[in-house]
N, C-alpha and C positions, 0 to 999 in steps of 0.2 A: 593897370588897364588890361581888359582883356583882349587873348589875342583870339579875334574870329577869322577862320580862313573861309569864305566862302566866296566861289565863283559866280557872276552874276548871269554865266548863260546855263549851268545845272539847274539853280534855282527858281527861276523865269520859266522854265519848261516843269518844274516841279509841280510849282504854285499854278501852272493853266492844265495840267492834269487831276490839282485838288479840287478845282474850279471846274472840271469838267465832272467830275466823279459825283460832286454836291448837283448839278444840273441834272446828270443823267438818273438819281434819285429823286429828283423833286419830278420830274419827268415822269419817272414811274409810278410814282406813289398820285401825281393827280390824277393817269390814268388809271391805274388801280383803282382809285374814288370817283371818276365821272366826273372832276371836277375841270373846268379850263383854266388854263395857263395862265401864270401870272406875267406883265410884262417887265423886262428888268428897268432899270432906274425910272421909273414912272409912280406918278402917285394915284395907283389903284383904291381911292379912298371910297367906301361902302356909302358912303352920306355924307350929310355938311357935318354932321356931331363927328363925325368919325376925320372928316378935314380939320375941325377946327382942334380936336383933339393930339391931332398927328401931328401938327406943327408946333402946337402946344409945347410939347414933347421937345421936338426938335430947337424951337428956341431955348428950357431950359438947360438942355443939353452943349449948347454952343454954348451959354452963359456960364457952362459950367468947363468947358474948354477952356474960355479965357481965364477964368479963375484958375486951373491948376497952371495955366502956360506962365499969369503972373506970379502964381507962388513959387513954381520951379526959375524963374529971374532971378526974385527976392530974396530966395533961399537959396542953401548949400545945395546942388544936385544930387548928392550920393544919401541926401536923409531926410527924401521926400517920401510920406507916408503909403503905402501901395494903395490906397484909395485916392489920391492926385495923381496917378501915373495914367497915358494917354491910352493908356492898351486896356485899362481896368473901365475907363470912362466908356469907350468904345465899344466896349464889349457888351456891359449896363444900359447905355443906348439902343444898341442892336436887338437886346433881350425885351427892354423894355416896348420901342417898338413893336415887335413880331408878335410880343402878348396881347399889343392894344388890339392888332391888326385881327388875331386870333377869335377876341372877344366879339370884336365888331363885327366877325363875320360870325360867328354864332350867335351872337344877339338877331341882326338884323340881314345877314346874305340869304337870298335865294334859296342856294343849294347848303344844305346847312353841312356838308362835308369841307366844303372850303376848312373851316378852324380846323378839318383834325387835320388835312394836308398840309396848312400853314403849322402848326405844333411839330409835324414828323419833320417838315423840313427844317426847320429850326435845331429841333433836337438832333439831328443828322448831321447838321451844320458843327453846330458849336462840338460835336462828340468827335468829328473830322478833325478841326481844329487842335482840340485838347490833346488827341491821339497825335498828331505832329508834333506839338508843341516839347509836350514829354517825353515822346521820344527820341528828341534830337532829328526832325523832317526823318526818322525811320532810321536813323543809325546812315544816311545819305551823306551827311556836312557835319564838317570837325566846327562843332558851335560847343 
């Protein structure tokens, strides 16, 4: 088993400083574009096609939650394929999301900047993450 040493109040101020850093870009980049702010956990859906879509999404997503949560029961935990793992699901949710979100707003928004703000922020996001991920939160936490 592995041994992680990590303390929960470094990390908790780590994680709302990554969370700060991805805001404070998405910040600049809609004003860079003239675009308005998106609100957080709300569903900023562009139309009904672009609602009924989003959910869409999101149930087969959950259905797809339950299916790895019941294969990691059924099975051995240590030789669950990295495509049932919750972090790989999560991530392919979020992706896919942000692309619908992206389309819909260059198909059909307004300001047709919205998609490229919604793309940098995404792309910003996930290259934050990755960049943590691999380098061990920055050489920060004996992980």
């Amino acid at each position: 088993m592995n041994n992680i040493n990590i303390q929960f109040g470094p990390l908790m101020l780590f994680l709302i400083v990554v969370v700060l850093v991805i805001n404070i870009f998405g910040f600049f980049i809609r004003k860079l574009l003239g675009v308005k702010r998106k609100k957080w956990f709300s569903y900023n859906h562009i139309n009904e096609r672009h609602k009924k879509l989003d959910w869409s999404v999101r149930i087969i997503f959950i259905g797809l939650f339950f299916i790895s949560s019941y294969y990691r029961i059924v099975n051995d935990t240590f030789g669950i394929p990295w495509y049932f793992e919750t972090w790989f699901i999560l991530i392919v949710f979020l992706i896919t999301s942000e692309m619908l979100r992206a389309f819909m707003e260059w198909k059909y928004a307004v300001n047709k900047r919205d998609f490229v703000a919604t793309i940098a922020e995404m792309v910003f996001m996930f290259s934050i993450v990755f960049l943590v991920i691999t380098t061990g939160f920055f050489g920060l936490f004996n992980v």
